[in-house]
C-alpha positions, -999 to 999 in steps of 0.1 A, spaced: 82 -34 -86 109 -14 -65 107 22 -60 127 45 -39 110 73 -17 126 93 5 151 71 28 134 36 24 130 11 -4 91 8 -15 86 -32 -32 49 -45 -44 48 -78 -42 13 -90 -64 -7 -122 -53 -41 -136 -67 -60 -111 -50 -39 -85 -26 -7 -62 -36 14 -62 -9 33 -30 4 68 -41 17 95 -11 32 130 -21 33 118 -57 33 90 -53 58 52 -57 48 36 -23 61 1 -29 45 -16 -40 15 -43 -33 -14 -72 -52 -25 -94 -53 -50 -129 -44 -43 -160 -40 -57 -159 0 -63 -124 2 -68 -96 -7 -43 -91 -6 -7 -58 1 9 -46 -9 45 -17 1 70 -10 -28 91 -47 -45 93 -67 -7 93 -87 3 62 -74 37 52 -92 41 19 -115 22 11 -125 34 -29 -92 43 -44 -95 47 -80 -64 29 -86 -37 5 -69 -16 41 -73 -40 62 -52 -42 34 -22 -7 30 -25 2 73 -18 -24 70 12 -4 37 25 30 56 25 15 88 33 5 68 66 40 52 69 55 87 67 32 99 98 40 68 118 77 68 109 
């Protein structure tokens, strides 16, 4: 899936058990399924770890890129 946001290009890129977070071609984190929901990471850091949804762990992964940008 592609999405645009902002100035950079947003792609998921789904294996067996990770979604990874790509910008403009570059892997900035990924999501993982866990047992109470998901857990999302920028770079290899945990920053949520019970997301209700791939969606929610995904807003806290750019919200992080957006800080760090």
């Amino acid at each position: 899936m592609r999405r645009k946001n902002q100035n950079f290009d947003v792609e998921l890129i789904v294996n067996d058990q990770q979604t990874q977070v790509l910008v403009d071609k570059k892997q900035i984190g990924y999501i993982e399924k866990a047992d109470r929901g998901f857990v999302g990471f920028f770079g290899q850091q945990a920053i949520i770890n019970q997301a209700k949804d791939e969606d929610e762990a995904l807003q806290v992964i750019l919200a992080s890129f957006n800080l760090n940008h």
